[in-house]
Structure formats: structure tokens, C-alpha cells
N, C-alpha and C positions, 0 to 999 in steps of 0.2 A: 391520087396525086397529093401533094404534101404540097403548100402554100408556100412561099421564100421570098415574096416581094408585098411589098405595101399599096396600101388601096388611098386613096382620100377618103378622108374621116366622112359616113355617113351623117347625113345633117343632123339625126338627134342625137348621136355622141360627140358633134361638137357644141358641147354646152356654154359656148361662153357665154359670161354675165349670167346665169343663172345656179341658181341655189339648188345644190344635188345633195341629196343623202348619197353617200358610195357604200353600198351595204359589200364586206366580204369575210369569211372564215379569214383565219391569219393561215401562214404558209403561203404556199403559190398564188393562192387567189389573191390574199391581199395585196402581194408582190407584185405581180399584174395591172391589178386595177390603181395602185398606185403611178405605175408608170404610165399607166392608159389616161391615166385623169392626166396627166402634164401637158396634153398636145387638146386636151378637154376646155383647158383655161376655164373652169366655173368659179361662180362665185367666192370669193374670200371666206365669208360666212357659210361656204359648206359644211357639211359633217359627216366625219369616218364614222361608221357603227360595226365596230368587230370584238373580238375577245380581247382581253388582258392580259399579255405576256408581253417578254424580253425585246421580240419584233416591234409589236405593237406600239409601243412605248418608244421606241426608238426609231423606227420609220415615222410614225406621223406625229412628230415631236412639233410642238405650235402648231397645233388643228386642232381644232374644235370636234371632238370628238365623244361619242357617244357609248361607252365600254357594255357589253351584256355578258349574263353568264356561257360556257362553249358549250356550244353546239355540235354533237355527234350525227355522224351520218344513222338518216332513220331513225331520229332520237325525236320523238311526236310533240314529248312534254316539250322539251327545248323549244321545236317550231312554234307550239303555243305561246310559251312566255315571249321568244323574238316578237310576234304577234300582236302581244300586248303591248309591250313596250313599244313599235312603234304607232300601230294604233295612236295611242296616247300623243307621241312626239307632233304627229301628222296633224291632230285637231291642236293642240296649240302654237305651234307654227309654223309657217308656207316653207312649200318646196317645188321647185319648176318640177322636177323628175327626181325618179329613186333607179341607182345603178348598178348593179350587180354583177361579181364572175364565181360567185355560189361560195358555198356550196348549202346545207340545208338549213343555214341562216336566212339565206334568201327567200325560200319559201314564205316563211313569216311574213317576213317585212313584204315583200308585193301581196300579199293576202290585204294586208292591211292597208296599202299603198290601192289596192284595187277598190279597196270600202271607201276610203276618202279622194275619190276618183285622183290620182297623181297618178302623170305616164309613167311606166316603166322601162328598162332595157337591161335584159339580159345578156352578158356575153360569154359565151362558153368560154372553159380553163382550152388554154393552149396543148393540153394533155388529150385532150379529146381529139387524137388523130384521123378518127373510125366514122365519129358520130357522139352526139350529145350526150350527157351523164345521165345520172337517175334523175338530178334536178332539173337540170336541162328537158328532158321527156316530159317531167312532171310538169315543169312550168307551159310548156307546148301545152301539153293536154287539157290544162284547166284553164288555159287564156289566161292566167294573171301574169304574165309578161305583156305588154304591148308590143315589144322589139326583143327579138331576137337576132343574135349574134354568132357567127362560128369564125375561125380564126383560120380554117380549112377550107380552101377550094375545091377538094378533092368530095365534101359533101353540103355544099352551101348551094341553097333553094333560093326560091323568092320567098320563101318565108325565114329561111336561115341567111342571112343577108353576109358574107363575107367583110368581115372587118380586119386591119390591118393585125399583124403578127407581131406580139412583143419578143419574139426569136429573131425577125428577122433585122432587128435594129443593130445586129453584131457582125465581124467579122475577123476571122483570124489574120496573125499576123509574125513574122517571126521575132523571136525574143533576143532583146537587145544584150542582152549579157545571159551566156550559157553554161549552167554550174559544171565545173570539172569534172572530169569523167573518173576522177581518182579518190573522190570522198563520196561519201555516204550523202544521199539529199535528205536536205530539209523537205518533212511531209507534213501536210495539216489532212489531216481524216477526218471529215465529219460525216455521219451519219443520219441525221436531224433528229426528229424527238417525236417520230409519231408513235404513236400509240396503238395497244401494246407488242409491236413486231420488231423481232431482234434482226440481226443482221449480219450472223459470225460467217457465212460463207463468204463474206468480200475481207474480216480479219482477217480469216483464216489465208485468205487467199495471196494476202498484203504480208504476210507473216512468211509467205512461202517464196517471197519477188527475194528474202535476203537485202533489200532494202532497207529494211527499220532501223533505227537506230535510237538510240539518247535523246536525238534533235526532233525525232516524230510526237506528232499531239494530236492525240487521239480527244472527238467530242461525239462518244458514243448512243448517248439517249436512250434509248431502253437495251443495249445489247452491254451488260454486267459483264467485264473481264476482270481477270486477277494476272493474266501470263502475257502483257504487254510491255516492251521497252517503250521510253519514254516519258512525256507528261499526259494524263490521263482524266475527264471533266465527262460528267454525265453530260452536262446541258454550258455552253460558254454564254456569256453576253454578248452584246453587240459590240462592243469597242476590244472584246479579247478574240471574239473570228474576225474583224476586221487587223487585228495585228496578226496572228497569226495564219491567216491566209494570204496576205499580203509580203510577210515574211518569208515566206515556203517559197522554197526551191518547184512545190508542186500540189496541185489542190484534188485530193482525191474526195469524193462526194459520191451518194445515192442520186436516183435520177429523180431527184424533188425541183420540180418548178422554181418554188420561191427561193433554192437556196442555188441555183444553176441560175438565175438569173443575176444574182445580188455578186456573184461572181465573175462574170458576164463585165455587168458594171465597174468591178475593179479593175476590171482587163484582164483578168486572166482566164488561162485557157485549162481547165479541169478536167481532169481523170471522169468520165463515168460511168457508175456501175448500176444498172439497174434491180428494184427489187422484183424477185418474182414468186407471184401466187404459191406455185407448186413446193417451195419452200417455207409456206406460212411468214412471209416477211413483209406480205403488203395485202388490202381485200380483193386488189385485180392486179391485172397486168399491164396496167396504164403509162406505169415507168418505161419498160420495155419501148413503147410509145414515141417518147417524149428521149428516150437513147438514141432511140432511129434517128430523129428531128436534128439533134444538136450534131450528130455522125453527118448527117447531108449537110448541114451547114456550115461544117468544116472546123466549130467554135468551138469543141471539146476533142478530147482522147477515150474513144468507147470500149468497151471491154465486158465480158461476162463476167462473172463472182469467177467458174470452173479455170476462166484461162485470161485472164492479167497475170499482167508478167513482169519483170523487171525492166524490159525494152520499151512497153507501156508507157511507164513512169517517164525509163529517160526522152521517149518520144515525147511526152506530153512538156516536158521541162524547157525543151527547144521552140514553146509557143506563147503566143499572148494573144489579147483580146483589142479590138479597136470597136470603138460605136460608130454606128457609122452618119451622117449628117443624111438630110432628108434627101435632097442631091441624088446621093450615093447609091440610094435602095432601088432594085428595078421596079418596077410598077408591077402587080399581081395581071 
């Protein structure tokens, strides 16, 4: 069973007044744990601790934050140095709790957070439909979480405690003005920027809708084309996808967390294509996942890379997005 309504905030993620480290990778986790901390109300003088990019910089712009080198899944050295560093942070100054939605940044930092006794709370990525990550497992298994978190009904314990869904704060809605059926749409494509998995069966497949035009903008990340109409950006900043997603007739997107939700938020209602393993385009098949999710909750337009289509696009072009108030949401 897949989760679609909100809980009341578990008393230790409601942190008000107190001083949190928010430990997360950037991408979806941080995406998350940013929206997660808003109904958190912690301390002023908290501090983000993630990597340094475009996101980063731009979401938690005025925080106190704490930048480390990236952290690869399964990358040991990395975990060690997180480790160190916050070790270090932890003896020279207080923290009520350290709070995390992974990924193998986390490990460190609750290693360290367990040596100078500070609680902890992990909360699994929203992606986790099935059952916890590798981090997830791992942090069960060694006890250095105090709280654990899943965002899923469908496998939430007494020890996996069901916390409210950053999915279900959305709901579709129809779109106030619908592009003409006689021009070509405006398309923003993004692909995000993971690393290093290309992504040409959802080009290719966009390339086949007869849709593309002049007006499409392509922000591809590791999948290199030369045979695209249009304007063409390995990687965009924050203020050029927020124009050109905003602009677009229609937001076609991989099924990545952080960028399906940042979407979400601007109201609109997104194309998604998920990546899948069996084409070397992602390390599982998590997206798939996380397609299912946003398909049930009615907030996106779902589609395989094999069979999107032109009807797709215009289906999705006739939608928007609405947040919904707390009121609004059923209860889990």
C-alpha cells in the first residue's frame, strides 16, 4: 500500500526551538529534508551540512550551513571524512538532534553524532516505496539512528515509525489557460545531472512525439547530443530552470525526487519519465518507484521512455499543480 495522507509530526521531528544539524546529499534528499524542516520550526541557528552546488547554494541561501566534499554511494573514504568533520563540529558546539534523509553522508555524520551522544532521526527518501535503502538497513543495523522514519504505510513498523509524505502535500488541478492546439509547445526537458548515466531513450523518444521545436530547452547532464532542435545546457542554474520551467507550455523530467518536487512547488503538473536499471541509466529501479507515486496521486503525466507520445505532452499541458493546506490532506 502506498501512503497518500499525512500523519501528525512525530514528537521528535517536531523540533521546535531546538538546534538541528539537517545532514543530506543534495538532489531529492536535500529537497525533502528541506521541506520537512518547515513544519520542524527548529532553531534559527541551525545548520544544513550537504555538498556544494547550484541547488545547494540556492535553496538554502541565508542558513548557516556547513558545505563537505560529495559523497558517493558506498564511497568509505567519503563516510570517514563526513565523520571527521562532524565529529569535530559536535565537540565544539551543541546540538539538540542531528537529522537526516541519507544518503551515505549520513552514515558519517550519526557515527559521530552516536560518539558524542546527540539523538538522531533518520527518515527514509520518499523513493523508498518497497522498503528502506542501503542506508537505511545500514543505519537499522548498527543502531546509530535513534529514530527511524519511512514515509510508507505500506512497510512502517514500530520501529519504522510512518512519518508524513512530502508527495502528499500536492494536488492536481486544471490549467487556467490551455496552449493552442495549432502551434508547437513550448518544452523545458530536464534530465538532472546524475552521474555518470545518460538518458537518450526518453530524447529519443521526445524526438519521435514530433513535438520539438525551436522553443524546446533541453538541460541534459550527462546524456551529450549534437541532433537537438532547440536551446541545449549540460547543467542550468537555479534562476534559468526556474524561468524556463515556468515558461513552458510543459515540464518533461526523469523521475528524480528533488527535481519532481521543486516542480510540484511551482504548480506544475510534469511529464514523467522514469530511469531504468536494465538500460544502464540509473544503479536501481527506484524511479520506476517514485512514477508509480506521483501516477496515484494524480500530480504528474507518467509515461515509459518506449511509449510517450505526443498525446502525453498535450495531456500533461491541460494540468497544474495546487499545494494543498494542512485542512486539505486526509489523515494517513
Amino acid at each position: 500500500m502506498i501512503d497518500t495522507g499525512m500523519a501528525a509530526l512525530p514528537a521528535a521531528e517536531n523540533a521546535a526551538g531546538k538546534r538541528v544539524l539537517f545532514v543530506a546529499s543534495t538532489g531529492g534528499h536535500l529537497a525533502q529534508l528541506n521541506r520537512m524542516a518547515v513544519r520542524m520550526d527548529a532553531a534559527p541557528d541551525s545548520v544544513w551540512l550537504t555538498f556544494d552546488n547550484e541547488q545547494s547554494r540556492s535553496l538554502l541561501a541565508g542558513r548557516e550551513k556547513l558545505l563537505v566534499p560529495y559523497v558517493a554511494p558506498r564511497d568509505l573514504p567519503g563516510v570517514a571524512r563526513t565523520f571527521r568533520v562532524v565529529l569535530d563540529l559536535l565537540g565544539r558546539e551543541h546540538f539538540d538532534q542531528v537529522i537526516s534523509t541519507g544518503a551515505a553522508v549520513a552514515f558519517g555524520a550519526f557515527a559521530a553524532a552516536r560518539l558524542r551522544g546527540v539523538p538522531t532521526t533518520y527518515i527514509e527518501s520518499v523513493s523508498r516505496i518497497a522498503g528502506p535503502s542501503l542506508t537505511g538497513r545500514l543505519l537499522a543495523g548498527t543502531r546509530l539512528a535513534t529514530r527511524l522514519r519511512t514515509q510508507h504505510s505500506g512497510w512502517a513498523t514500530r520501529r519504522w515509525v510512518l512519518h508524513p509524505s512530502v508527495l502528499a502535500d500536492f494536488a492536481p488541478v486544471p490549467r487556467s489557460e490551455v496552449p493552442p492546439a495549432e502551434r508547437p509547445l513550448k518544452i523545458f526537458v530536464t534530465l538532472g545531472t546524475i552521474k555518470p548515466y545518460r538518458f537518450d531513450a526518453l530524447i529519443d523518444a521526445l524526438l519521435a512525439t514530433g513535438e520539438m521545436s525551436g522553443d524546446t530547452v533541453w538541460q541534459l547532464g550527462e546524456t551529450t547530443r549534437d541532433d537537438l532542435p532547440g536551446t541545449v545546457f549540460t547543467q542550468t542554474t537555479a534562476a534559468e530552470f526556474a524561468r524556463y520551467s515556468t515558461e513552458a507550455d510543459v515540464v518533461v523530467t526523469h523521475a528524480g525526487v528533488g527535481t519532481i518536487l521543486e516542480l510540484l512547488e511551482k504548480g506544475i503538473h510534469p511529464v514523467v519519465v522514469a530511469r531504468e536499471r536494465v538500460r544502464d541509466e540509473h544503479v536501481d529501479d527506484h524511479q520506476r518507484q517514485i512514477a508509480d507515486l506521483v501516477d496515484l496521486l494524480g500530480v504528474a503525466t507518467v509515461a515509459g521512455a518506449t511509449r510517450l507520445s505526443a498525446a502525453d505532452l498535450r495531456s500533461a499541458s491541460r494540468w497544474a499543480t495546487r499545494a494543498l493546506g494542512s485542512s486539505e490532506v486526509t489523515p494517513a
